[in-house]
C-alpha positions in Angstrom: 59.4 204.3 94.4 59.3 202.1 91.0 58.4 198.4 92.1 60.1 196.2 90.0 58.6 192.2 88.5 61.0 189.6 89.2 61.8 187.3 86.6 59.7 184.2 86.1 61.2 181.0 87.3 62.7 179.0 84.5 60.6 175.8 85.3 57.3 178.0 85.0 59.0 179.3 82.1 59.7 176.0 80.0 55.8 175.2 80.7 54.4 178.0 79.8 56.4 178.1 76.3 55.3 174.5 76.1 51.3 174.9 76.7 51.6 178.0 74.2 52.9 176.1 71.7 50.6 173.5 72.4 53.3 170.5 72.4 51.9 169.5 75.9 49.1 168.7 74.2 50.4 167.5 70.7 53.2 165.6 72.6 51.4 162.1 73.4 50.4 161.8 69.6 53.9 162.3 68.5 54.8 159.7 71.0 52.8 157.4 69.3 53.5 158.4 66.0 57.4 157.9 65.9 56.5 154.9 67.7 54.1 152.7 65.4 55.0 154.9 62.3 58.5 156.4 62.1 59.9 153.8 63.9 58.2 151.1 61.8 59.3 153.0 58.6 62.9 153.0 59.7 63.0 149.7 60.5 61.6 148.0 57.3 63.9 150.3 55.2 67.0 148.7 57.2 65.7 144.8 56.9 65.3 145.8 52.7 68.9 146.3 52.9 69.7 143.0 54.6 69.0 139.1 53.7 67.3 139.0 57.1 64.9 135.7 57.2 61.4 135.5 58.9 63.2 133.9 62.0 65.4 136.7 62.4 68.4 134.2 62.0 70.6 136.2 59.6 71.0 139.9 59.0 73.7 140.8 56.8 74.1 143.8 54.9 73.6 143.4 51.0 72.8 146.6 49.7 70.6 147.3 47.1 70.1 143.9 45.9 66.6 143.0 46.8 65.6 146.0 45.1 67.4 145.0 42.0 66.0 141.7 41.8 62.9 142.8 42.7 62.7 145.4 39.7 63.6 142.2 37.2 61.2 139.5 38.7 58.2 138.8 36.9 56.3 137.9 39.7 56.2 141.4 40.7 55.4 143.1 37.7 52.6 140.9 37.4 51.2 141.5 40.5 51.9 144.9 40.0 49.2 145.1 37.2 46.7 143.0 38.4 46.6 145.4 41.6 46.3 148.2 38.6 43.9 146.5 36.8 41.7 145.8 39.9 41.8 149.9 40.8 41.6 150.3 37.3 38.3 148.0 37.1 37.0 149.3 40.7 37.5 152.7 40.8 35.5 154.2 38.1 31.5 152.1 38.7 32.8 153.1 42.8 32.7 157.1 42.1 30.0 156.9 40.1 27.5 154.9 41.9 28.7 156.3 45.2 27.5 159.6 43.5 24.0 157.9 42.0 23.5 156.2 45.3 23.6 159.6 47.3 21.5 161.6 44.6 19.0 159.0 44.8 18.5 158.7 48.9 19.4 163.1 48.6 16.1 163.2 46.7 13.6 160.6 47.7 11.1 161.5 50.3 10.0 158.1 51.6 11.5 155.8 53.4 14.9 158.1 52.9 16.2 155.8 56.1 15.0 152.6 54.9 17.5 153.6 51.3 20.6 155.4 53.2 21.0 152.6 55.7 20.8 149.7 52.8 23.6 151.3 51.0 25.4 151.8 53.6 25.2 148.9 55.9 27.5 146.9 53.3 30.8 148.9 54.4 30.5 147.9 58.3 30.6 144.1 57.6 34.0 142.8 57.8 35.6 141.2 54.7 35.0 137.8 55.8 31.5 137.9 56.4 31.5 140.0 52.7 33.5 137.0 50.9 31.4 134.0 52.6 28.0 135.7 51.3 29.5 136.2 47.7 31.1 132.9 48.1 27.4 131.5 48.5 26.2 133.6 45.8 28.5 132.6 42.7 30.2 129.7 43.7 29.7 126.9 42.9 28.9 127.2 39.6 25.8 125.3 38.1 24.3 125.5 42.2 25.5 128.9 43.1 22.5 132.0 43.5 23.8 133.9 40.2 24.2 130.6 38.3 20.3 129.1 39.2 19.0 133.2 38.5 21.1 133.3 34.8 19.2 129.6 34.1 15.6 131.0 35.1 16.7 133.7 32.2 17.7 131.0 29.6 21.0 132.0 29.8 23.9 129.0 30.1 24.7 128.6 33.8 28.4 127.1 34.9 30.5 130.1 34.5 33.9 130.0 36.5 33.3 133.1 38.6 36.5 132.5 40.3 38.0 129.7 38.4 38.2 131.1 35.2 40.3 133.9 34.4 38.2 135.7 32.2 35.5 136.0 35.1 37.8 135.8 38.5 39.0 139.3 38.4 35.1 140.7 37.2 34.1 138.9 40.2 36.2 140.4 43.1 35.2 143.9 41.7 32.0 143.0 41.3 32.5 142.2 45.3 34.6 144.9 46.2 31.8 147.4 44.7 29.2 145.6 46.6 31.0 146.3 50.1 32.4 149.6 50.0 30.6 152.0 47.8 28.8 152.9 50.9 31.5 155.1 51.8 31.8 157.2 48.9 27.7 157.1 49.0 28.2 158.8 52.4 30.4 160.9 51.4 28.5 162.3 48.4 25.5 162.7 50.7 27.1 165.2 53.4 28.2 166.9 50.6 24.8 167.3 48.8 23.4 168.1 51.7 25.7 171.3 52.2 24.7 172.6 49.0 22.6 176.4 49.5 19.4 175.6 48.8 18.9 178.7 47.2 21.0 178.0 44.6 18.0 175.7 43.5 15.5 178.2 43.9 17.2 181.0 42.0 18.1 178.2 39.0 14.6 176.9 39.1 12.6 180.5 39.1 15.4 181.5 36.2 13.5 178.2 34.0 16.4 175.5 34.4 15.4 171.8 34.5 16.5 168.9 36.7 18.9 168.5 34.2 20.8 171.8 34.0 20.4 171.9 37.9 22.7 168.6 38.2 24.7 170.1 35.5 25.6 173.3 36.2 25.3 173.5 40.2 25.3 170.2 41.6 28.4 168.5 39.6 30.5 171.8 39.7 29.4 172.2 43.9 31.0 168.3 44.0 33.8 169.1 42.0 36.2 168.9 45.5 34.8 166.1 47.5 34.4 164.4 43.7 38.5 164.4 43.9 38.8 163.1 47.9 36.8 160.1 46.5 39.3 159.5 44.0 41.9 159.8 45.4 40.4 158.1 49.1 39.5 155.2 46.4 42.5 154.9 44.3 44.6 154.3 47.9 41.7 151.7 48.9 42.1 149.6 45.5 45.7 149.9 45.3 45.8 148.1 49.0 43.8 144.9 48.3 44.3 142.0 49.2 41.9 140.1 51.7 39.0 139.6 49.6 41.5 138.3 46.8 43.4 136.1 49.5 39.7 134.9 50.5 37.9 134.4 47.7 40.1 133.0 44.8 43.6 133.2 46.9 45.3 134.8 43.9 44.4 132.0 41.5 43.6 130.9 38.2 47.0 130.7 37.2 47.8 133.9 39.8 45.6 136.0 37.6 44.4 137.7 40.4 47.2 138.0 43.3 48.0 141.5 44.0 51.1 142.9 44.8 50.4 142.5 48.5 50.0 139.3 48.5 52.9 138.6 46.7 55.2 140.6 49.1 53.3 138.2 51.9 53.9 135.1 50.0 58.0 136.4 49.5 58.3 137.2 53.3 55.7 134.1 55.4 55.9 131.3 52.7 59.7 131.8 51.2 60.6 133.3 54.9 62.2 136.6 52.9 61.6 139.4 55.0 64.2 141.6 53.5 63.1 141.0 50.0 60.0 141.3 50.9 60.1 144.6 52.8 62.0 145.9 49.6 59.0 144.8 47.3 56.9 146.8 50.0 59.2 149.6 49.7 59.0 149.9 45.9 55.1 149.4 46.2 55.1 152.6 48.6 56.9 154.2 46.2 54.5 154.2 43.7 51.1 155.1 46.0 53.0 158.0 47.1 54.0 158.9 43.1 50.1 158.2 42.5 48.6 160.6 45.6 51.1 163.4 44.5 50.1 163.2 41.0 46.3 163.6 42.0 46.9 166.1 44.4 48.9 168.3 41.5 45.9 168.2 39.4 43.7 168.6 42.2 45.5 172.0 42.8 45.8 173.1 39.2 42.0 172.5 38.6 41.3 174.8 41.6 43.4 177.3 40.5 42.0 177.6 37.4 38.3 177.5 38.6 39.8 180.5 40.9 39.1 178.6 43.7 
């Protein structure tokens, strides 16, 4: 006699398919997700399409119109490029003294603590604290720290750091680099540290120098958290805006406000918030142009180091 298995209940079923999936675990996340993201995302893209007003008074359908005026005002373009000229001016000394940083505290042997934390420790204050001890440090000019050090040189004191427009822009990169190349620092420094050591040993018993070492191991062996940085940084810089709105406000002459101040000056100050979240909109549209562009060359250089 052949017993026979009864069929599983079709509750115990459903959870089982569920747990093997692993959507009873994934499941609060996408909660969330759809919630404070997709949800968000829908809803912006609707009030770009409206006249709706900071008070929520109005609504009406308009079509593509904030767009459209947004791609012919000059307010926008310009803030457009001083947001590209700050990444511009902040990526590049970011990525390389996050790298210089973490081959300096990778290699020294005393104190390495004393070094990692002082390079680091920048990154955790918050950007207040960072813009009141720059604030103290340039400004005022002719009593400001950097003015009263450029006189004990015999150099002219009384430079605008943030009133000029020749210096205000230097000055909140000069900033920016202050407070954040910790993280790329950190970065670097994991990934130095994951580097074979025997790849060293082999180079150095073969007669290569310090140089050819950093040449031909270390660079190449950073070649993929070298392009996270950039591309972790280029997002960063393209987002600024509270040191600028701190420090200088987006003055001289709005030589310095960047694009997402502009888009909070259309929708708090003018009370736009469908013009505004179409100026967002078309801002979004060019990070994600940006990351996609990095990621293709990101994926052609690894293809061609047959990686």
């Amino acid at each position: 006699m052949t017993a026979t298995t009864p069929p599983p209940a079709p509750a115990r079923t459903i959870r089982r398919h569920w747990t093997e999936h692993g959507l009873v675990f994934t499941l609060p996340f996408l909660v969330l997700y759809a919630l404070f993201l997709v949800w968000p995302l829908l809803l912006g893209v609707r009030m770009s399409l409206s006249n709706e007003d900071v008070a929520g008074t109005r609504s009406e359908f308009i079509g593509l119109d904030n767009y459209a005026e947004a791609l012919t005002d000059p307010d926008v373009w310009s803030s457009l490029w001083n947001t590209v000229w700050f990444t511009a001016l902040s990526t590049v000394p970011l990525v390389v003294m996050g790298l210089v940083l973490a081959l300096l505290a990778h290699h020294l042997r005393f104190v390495d603590w004393l070094w990692r934390m002082s390079w680091f420790a920048p990154f955790l204050l918050p950007s207040g604290v960072v813009c009141l001890l720059w604030l103290w440090v340039i400004y005022p000019s002719d009593f400001g720290f950097a003015d009263q050090l450029l006189a004990r040189f015999g150099l002219h004191p009384g430079i605008g750091w943030l009133t000029d427009t020749r210096y205000a822009m230097l000055s909140i990169v000069l900033t920016t680099v202050w407070w954040t190349v910790g993280f790329n620092f950190l970065l670097y420094l994991a990934a130095l540290q994951a580097i074979p050591q025997h790849l060293y040993e082999a180079a150095s018993l073969d007669g290569a120098g310090a140089w050819h070492r950093l040449r031909h191991i270390t660079l190449p062996m950073l070649r993929r958290t070298t392009g996270v940085v950039v591309v972790l940084q280029l997002l960063a810089s393209l987002k600024i805006f509270d040191q600028v709105y701190i420090l200088t406000g987006g003055g001289p002459d709005e030589s310095t406000r960047p694009i997402l101040q502009y888009v909070y000056q259309a929708g708090f100050t003018s009370y736009r918030i469908g013009y505004a979240s179409a100026v967002s909109y078309i801002f979004f549209a060019l990070i994600v142009v940006v990351s996609l562009v990095q990621l293709r060359f990101s994926r052609r250089a690894r293809e061609e180091n047959g990686a």
